[in-house]
DOLOVO-737956 format. One line per field, with one value per residue (C-alpha): chain; x, y, z. Coordinates in nm, 3 decimals. Layout:
REM DOLOVO-737956
chain = [A, ...]
east = [X, ...]
north = [Y, ...]
up = [Z, ...]
REM end
This chain:
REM DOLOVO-737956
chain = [A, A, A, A, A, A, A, A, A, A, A, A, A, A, A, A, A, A, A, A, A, A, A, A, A, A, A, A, A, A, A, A, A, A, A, A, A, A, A, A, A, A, A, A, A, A, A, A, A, A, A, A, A, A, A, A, A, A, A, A, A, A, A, A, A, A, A, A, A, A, A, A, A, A, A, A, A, A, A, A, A, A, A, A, A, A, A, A, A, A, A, A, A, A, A, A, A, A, A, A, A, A, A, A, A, A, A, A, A, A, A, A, A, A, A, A, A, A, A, A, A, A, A, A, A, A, A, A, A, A, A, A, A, A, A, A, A, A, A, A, A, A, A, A, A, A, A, A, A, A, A, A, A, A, A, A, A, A, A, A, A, A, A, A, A, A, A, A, A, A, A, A, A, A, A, A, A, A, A, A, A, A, A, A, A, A, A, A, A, A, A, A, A, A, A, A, A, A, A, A, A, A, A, A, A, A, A, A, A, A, A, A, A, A, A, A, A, A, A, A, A, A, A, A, A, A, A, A, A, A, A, A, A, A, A, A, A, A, A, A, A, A, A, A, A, A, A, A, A, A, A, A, A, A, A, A, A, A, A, A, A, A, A, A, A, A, A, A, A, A, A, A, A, A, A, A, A, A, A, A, A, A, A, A, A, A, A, A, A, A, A, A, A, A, A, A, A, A, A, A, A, A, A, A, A, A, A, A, A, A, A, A, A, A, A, A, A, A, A, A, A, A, A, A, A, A, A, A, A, A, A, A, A, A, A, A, A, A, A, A, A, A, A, A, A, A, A, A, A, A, A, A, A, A, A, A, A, A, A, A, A, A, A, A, A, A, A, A, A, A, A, A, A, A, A, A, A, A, A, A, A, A, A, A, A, A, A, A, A, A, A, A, A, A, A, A, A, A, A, A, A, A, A, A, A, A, A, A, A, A, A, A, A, A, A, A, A, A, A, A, A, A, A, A, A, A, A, A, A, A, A, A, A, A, A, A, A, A, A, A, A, A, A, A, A, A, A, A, A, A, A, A, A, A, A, A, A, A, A, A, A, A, A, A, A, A, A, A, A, A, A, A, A, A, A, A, A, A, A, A, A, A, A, A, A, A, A, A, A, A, A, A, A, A, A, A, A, A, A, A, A, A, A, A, A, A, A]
east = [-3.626, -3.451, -3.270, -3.392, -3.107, -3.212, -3.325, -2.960, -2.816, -2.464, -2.670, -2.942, -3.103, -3.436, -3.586, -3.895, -4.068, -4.284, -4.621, -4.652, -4.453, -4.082, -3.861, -3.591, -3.235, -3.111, -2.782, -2.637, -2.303, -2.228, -2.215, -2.194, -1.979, -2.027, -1.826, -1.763, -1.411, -1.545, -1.287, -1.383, -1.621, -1.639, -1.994, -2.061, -2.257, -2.307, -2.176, -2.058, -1.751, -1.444, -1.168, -0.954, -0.596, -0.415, -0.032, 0.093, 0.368, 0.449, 0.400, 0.543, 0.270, -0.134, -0.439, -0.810, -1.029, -1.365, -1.462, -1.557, -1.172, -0.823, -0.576, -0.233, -0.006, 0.380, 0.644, 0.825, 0.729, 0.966, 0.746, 0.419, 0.066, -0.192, -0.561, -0.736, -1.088, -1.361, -1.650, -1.915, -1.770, -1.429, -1.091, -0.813, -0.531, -0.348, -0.019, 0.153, 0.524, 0.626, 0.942, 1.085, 1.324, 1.281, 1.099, 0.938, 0.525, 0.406, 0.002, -0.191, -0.494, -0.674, -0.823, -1.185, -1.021, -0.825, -0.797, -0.656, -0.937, -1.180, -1.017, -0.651, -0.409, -0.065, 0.209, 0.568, 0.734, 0.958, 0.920, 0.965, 1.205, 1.237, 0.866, 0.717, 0.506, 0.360, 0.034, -0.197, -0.586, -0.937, -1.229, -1.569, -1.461, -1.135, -0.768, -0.617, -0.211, -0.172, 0.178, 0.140, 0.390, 0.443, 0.365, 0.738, 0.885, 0.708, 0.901, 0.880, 0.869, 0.660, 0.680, 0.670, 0.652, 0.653, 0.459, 0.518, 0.204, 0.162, -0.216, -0.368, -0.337, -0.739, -0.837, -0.765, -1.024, -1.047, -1.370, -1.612, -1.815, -1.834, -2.133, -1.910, -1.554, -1.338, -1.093, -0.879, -0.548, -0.227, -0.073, 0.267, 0.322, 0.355, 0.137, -0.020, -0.324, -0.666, -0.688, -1.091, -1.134, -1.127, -0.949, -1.130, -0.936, -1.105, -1.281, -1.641, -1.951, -2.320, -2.453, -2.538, -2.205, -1.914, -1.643, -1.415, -1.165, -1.152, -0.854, -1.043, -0.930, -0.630, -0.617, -0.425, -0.585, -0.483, -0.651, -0.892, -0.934, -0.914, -0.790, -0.713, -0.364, -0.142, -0.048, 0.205, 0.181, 0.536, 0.664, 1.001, 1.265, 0.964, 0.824, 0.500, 0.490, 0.213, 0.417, 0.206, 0.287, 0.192, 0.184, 0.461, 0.102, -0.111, 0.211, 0.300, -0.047, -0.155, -0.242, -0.067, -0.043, -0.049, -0.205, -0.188, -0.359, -0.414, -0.774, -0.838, -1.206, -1.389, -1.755, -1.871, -1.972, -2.295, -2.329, -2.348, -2.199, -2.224, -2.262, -2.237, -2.169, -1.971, -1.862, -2.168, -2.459, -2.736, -2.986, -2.722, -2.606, -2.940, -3.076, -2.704, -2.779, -2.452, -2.250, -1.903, -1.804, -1.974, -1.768, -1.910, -1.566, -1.540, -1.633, -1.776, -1.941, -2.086, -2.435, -2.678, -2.363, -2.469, -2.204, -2.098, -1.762, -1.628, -1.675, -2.036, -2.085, -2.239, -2.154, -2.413, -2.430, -2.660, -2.632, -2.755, -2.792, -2.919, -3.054, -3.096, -3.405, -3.479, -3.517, -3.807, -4.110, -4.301, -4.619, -4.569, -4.718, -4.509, -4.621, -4.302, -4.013, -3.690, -3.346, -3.057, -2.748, -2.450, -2.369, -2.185, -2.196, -1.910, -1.993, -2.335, -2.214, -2.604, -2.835, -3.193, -3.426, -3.283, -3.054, -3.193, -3.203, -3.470, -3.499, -3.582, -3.628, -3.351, -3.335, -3.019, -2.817, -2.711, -2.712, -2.304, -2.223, -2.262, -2.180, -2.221, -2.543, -2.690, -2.718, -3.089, -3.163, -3.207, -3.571, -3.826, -3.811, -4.024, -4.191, -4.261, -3.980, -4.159, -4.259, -4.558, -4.571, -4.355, -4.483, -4.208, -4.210, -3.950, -4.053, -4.192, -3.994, -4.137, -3.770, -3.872, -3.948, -3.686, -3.417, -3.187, -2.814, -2.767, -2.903, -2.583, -2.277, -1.935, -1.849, -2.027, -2.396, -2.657, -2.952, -3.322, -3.616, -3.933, -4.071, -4.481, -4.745, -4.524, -4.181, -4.318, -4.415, -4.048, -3.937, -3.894, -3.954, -3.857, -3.905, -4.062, -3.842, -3.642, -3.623, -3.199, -3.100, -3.449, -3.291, -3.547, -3.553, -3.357, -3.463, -3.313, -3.285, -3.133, -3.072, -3.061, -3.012, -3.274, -3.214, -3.142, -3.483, -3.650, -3.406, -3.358, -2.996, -2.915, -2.967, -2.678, -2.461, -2.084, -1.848, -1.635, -1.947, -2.082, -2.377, -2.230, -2.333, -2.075, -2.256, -2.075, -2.137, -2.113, -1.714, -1.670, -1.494, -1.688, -2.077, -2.154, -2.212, -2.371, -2.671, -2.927, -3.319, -3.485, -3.825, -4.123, -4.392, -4.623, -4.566, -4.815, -4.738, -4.505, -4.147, -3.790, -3.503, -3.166, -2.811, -2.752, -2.905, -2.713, -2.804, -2.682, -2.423, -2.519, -2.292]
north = [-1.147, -0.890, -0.586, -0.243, -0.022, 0.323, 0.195, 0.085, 0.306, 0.289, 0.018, -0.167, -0.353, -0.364, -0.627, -0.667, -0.980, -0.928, -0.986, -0.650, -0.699, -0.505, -0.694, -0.483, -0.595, -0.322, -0.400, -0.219, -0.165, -0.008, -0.287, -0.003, 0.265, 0.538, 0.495, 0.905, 0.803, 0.623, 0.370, 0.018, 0.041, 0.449, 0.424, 0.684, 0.476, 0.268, -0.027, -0.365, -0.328, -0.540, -0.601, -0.796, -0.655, -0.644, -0.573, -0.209, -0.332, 0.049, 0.182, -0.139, -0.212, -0.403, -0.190, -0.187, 0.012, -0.062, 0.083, 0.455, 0.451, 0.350, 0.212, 0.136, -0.099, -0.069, -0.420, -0.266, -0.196, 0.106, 0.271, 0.484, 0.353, 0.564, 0.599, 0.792, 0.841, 0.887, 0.881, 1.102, 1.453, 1.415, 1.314, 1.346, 1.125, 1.034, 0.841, 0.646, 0.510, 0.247, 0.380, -0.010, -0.226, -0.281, -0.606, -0.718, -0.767, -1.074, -1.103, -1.339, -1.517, -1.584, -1.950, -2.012, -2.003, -1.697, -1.483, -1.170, -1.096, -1.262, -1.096, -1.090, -0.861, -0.788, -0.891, -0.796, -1.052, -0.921, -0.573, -0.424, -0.658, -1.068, -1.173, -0.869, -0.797, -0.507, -0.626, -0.414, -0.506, -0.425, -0.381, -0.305, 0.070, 0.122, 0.043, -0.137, -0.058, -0.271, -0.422, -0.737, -0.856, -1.250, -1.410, -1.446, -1.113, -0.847, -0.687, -0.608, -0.217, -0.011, -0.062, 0.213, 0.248, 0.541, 0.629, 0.952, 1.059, 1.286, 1.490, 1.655, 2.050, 2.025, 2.069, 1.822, 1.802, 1.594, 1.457, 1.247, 1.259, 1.516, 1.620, 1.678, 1.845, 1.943, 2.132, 2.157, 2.037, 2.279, 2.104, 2.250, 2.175, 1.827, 1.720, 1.361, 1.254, 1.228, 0.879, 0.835, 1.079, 1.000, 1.255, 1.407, 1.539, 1.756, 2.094, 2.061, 2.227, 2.262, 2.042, 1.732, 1.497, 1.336, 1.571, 1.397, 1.085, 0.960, 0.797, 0.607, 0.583, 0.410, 0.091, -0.268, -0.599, -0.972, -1.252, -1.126, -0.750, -0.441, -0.101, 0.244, 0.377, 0.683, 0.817, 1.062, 1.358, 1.465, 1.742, 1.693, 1.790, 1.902, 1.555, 1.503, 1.115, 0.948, 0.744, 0.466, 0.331, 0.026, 0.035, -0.221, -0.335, -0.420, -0.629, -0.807, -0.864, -0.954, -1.329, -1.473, -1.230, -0.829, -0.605, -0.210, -0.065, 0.301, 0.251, 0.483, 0.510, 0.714, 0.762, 0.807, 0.404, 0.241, 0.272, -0.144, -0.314, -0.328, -0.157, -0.353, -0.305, -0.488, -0.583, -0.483, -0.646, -0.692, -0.458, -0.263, -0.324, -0.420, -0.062, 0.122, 0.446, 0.462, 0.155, 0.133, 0.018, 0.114, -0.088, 0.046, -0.107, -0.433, -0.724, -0.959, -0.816, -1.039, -1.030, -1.047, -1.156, -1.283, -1.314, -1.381, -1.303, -1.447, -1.142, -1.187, -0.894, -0.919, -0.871, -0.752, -0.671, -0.562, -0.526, -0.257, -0.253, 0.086, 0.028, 0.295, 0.197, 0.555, 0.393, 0.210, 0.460, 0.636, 0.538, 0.179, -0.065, -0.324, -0.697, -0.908, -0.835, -1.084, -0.986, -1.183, -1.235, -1.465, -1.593, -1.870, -1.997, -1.895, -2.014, -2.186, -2.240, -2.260, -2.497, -2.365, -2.216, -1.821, -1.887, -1.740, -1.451, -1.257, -0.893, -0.558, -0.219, 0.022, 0.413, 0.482, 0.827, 0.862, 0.601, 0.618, 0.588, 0.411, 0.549, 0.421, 0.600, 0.384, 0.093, 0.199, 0.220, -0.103, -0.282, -0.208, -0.425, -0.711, -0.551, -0.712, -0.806, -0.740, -1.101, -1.345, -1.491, -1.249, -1.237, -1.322, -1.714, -1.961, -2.214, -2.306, -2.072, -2.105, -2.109, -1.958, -1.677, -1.691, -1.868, -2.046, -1.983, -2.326, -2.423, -2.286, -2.414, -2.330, -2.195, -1.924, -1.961, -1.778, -1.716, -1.487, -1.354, -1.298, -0.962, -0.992, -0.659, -0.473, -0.565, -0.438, -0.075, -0.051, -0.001, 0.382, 0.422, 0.740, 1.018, 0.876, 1.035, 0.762, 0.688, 0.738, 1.037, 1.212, 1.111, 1.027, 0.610, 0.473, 0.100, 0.050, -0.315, -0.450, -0.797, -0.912, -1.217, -1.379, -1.299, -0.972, -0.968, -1.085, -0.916, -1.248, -1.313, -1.696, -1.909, -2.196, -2.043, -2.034, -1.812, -1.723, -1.883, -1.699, -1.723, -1.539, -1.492, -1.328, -1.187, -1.038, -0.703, -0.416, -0.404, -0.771, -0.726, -0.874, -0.869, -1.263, -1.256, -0.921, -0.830, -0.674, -0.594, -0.781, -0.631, -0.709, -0.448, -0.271, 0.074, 0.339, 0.702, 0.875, 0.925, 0.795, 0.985, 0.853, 0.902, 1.052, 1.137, 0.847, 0.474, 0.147, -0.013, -0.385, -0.560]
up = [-1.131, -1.314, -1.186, -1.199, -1.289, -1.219, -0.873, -0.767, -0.504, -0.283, -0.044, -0.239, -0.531, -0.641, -0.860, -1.053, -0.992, -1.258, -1.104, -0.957, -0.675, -0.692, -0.462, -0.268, -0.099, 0.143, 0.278, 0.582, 0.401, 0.029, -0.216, -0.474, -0.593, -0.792, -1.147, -1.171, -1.355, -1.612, -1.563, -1.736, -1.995, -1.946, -1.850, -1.524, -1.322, -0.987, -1.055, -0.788, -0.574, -0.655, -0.343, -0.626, -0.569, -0.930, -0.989, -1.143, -1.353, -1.399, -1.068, -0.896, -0.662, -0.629, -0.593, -0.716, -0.940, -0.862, -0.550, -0.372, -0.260, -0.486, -0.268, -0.355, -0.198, -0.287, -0.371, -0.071, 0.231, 0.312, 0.002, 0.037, 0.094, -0.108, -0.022, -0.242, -0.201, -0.448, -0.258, -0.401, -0.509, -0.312, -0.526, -0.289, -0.145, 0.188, 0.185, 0.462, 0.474, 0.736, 0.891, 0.847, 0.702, 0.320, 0.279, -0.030, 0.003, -0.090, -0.219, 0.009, -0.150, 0.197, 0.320, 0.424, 0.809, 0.744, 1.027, 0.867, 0.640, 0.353, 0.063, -0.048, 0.130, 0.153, 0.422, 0.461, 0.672, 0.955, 0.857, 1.186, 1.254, 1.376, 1.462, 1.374, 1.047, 0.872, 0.702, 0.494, 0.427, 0.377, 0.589, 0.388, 0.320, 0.484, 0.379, 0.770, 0.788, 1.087, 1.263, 1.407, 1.690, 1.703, 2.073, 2.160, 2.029, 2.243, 2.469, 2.809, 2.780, 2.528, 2.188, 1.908, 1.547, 1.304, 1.000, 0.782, 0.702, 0.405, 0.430, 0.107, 0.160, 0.347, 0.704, 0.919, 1.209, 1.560, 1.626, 1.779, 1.463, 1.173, 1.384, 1.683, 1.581, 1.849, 1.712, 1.407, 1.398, 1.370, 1.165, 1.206, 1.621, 1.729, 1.975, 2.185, 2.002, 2.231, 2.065, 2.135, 1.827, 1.531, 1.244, 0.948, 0.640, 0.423, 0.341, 0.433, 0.220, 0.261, 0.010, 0.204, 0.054, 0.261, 0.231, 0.498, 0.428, 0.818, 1.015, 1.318, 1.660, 1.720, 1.922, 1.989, 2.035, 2.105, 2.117, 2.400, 2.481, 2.247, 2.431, 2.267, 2.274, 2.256, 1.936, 1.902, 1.617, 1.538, 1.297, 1.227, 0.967, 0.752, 0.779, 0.993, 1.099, 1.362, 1.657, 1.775, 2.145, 2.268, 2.661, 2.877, 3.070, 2.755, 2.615, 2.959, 2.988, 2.681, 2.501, 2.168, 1.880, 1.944, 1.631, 1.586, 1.374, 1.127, 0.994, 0.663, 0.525, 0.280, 0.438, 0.808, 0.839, 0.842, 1.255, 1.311, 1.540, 1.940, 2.242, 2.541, 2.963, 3.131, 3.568, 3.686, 3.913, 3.675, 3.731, 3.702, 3.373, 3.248, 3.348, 3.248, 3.066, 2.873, 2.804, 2.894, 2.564, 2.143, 1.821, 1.503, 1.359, 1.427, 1.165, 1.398, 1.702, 1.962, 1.996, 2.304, 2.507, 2.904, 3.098, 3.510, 3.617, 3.894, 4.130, 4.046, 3.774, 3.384, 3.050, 2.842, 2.448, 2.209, 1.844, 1.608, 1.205, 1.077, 0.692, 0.442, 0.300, 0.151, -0.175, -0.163, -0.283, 0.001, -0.127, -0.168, 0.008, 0.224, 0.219, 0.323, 0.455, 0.614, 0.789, 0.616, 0.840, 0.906, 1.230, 1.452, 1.840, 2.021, 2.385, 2.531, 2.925, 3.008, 2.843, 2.988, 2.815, 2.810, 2.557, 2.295, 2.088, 1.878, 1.645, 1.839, 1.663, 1.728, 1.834, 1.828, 1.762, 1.445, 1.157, 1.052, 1.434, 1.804, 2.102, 2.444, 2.512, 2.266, 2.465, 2.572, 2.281, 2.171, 2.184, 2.447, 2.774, 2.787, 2.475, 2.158, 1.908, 1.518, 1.526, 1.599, 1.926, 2.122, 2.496, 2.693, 2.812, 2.965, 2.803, 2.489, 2.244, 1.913, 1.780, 1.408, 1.654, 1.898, 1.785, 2.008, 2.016, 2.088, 1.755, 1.548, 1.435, 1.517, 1.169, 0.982, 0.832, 0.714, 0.890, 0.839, 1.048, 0.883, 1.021, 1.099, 1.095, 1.383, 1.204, 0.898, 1.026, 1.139, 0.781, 0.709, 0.336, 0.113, 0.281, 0.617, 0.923, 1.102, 1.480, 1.423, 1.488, 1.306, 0.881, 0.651, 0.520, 0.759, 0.968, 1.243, 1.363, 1.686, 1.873, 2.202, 2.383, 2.604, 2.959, 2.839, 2.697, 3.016, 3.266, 3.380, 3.495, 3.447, 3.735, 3.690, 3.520, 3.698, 3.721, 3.374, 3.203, 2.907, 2.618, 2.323, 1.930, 1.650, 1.351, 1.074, 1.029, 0.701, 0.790, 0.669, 0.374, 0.081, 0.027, 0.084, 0.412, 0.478, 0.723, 0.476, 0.443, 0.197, 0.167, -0.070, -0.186, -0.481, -0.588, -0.602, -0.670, -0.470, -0.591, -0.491, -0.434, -0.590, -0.496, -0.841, -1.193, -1.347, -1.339, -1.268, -1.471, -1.607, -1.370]
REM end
């Protein structure tokens, strides 16, 4: 098959099989950028994202040139962070500088069994002092500045650490979403930030482009629970820095390594990921009309989770992948269609016949967002799932239908569904107004575990038990193991709309 340049986009391919058929790969994250700088060959054009960090002899540090966003990463970490986004008609930058010791960085080339990230990053041992490192990496379109505190050197009070921050003269905005701004920031009074917003730098206009670099919410994790946290804004001395406080509970509480984190990206997000309920009875949870808990961030998000605590209350998740698939023509006709993923078993407490998973068509929101109202939106109860034989059963799961979490491995693979007549009509081509959030050519896909499918809470399962399912998501760093659309079709005559007038580059 050979590549169609002028059909490339941020998100997609599309081939030409040669036969009359045009075969189209819609991931839910970019795997494009738009070349506006000319920089390599001097052709303006979209052309593949490279995460390959390279060293700046002159300016002393590693960064990368092929991507919506041009990070740099300085030898030292007492030295400023740059993030300066490209994404469509924005050019403007964001620094950061650790208030730290000065420790030299040193480039990490990551393992398969990394658990950092995928792609090389940069670490600077002890920064923060004995036990405690100041790591920089990449998600899929965000630059992570993250301090990581070694089981064995928290402390038993809370725990702070300071970053000057130095904004590019735009507005700076706090925000559920660029749909829902709160206020903007004075930039000049020091204040507590209401952490569960994100903040939006930049001068907005009317013409449809992202005009915001965003910093997301700030949280802390360890090895088992994720919680927001308090983040001071201070101007001081002429200097504005961000103060970010780990709570005295979270770190007495709290299992093996602790991570903070400042999360810097150049577009809204693709809206994957999970929103899930959790300690509730079942029907209550199963029926919950806003979950307690929406991750658009996170790499790996469990999917279709089931879960009894001991009090007798469930965990439920469901996952969402919202696909721009606005470039496929609106008059062409769809005759195939699979969704790619890559997924591993985490737990299987409960070997009957419920533990399985299948595809559901999504409603939810917005497409570059989750929030916990979105948990209804996921699939119709007891409903069909876009694939043959899909009237609910015990028994008897036609596993290319259904397949059974039981059935993976413990490590990472990749896995499809093959979408039948009703998957098919879920695909929203150019033009055709989506289910999320009312935008034109966008599919929005879903999956949910069995007894969540059947409203069926398990019958032998114990207490602390669980069912659970990680699937990468469009935040995975990397393209390899991406969810994405692959869908097959002839053209007729309508038109396709493309991100620009230029075309893609031949690589």
């Amino acid at each position: 098959m050979k590549e169609i340049l002028n059909k490339r986009n941020y998100n997609s391919k599309t081939f030409d099989n040669g036969n009359g058929y045009f075969t189209h790969k819609a991931h839910v994250g970019h795997i494009h950028y738009f070349n506006k700088l000319g920089i390599g060959d001097g052709e303006k054009c979209f052309r593949q994202i490279d995460w390959t960090l390279n060293w700046d002899e002159k300016k002393r540090g590693w960064g990368f040139q092929f991507h919506s966003f041009h990070p740099f990463l300085p030898e030292y970490s007492d030295g400023w962070v740059e993030f300066r986004d490209l994404y469509q008609d924005k050019d403007q930058t964001i620094k950061f500088k650790a208030v730290c010791n000065k420790v030299k960085g040193r480039l990490v080339i990551p393992k398969e069994d990394d658990k950092i990230s995928k792609s090389n990053y940069v670490i600077y041992d002890d920064a923060f002092g004995k036990g405690i490192d100041y790591i920089l990496y990449f998600s899929r379109s965000a630059l992570k500045k993250v301090v990581r505190i070694k089981d064995g050197y928290k402390k038993s009070d809370d725990m702070t650490f300071d970053f000057e921050i130095d904004f590019p003269n735009k507005d700076i905005k706090r925000a559920y979403s660029k749909e829902d701004i709160k206020y903007i920031l004075d930039k000049t009074e020091s204040k507590l930030f209401d952490t569960n917003k994100q903040t939006l730098i930049g001068n907005e206009k009317d013409d449809g482009n992202e005009w915001h670099t965003y910093l997301r919410g700030f949280v802390c994790w360890d090895n088992e629970t994720l919680q927001t946290i308090n983040v001071d804004y201070i101007v001081e001395n002429g200097k504005t820095f961000l103060r970010k406080i780990i709570d005295k509970d979270f770190l007495n509480n709290s299992k093996g390594d602790v991570f903070t984190d400042t999360t810097t990206s150049y577009f809204a997000g693709a809206g994957d990921g999970r929103v899930k309920t959790y300690w509730l009875p079942w029907a209550t949870a199963y029926n919950d009309t806003e979950g307690n808990d929406a991750n658009a961030s996170e790499t790996e998000p469990m999917i279709g989770a089931q879960y009894w605590s001991a009090g007798g209350n469930f965990w439920i998740s469901r996952a969402f992948f919202p696909i721009n698939t606005g470039a496929i023509p609106s008059a062409a006709t769809i005759s195939a269609a699979t969704f790619n993923y890559t997924a591993k078993i985490s737990n299987q407490d409960e070997a009957t016949g419920y533990a399985w998973y299948t595809l559901v068509e999504t409603y939810q929101a917005a497409n570059n967002a989750l929030v916990g109202a979105d948990f209804i939106d996921c699939g119709s109860d007891n409903g069909t799932a876009g694939r043959a034989n899909q009237t609910p059963t015990v028994e008897g799961i036609d596993s290319g239908d259904r397949r059974l979490i039981g059935g993976h491995t413990a490590s990472y693979a990749h896995y499809s569904f093959s979408l039948n007549a009703t998957g098919l009509g879920w695909i929203k081509k150019n033009g055709e107004t989506s289910k999320l959030g009312g935008d034109t050519g966008w599919t929005g896909i879903g999956m949910r575990e069995g007894h969540d499918i059947l409203s069926t809470p398990s019958p032998t399962i114990s207490p602390n038990e669980r069912i659970t399912l990680y699937v990468y998501n469009s935040e995975q760093d990397g393209t390899d193991n991406d969810p994405y659309l692959e869908v097959t079709y002839t053209e007729g005559g309508g038109g396709v709309a493309n991100n620009s007038p230029f075309f893609g580059c031949n690589f």
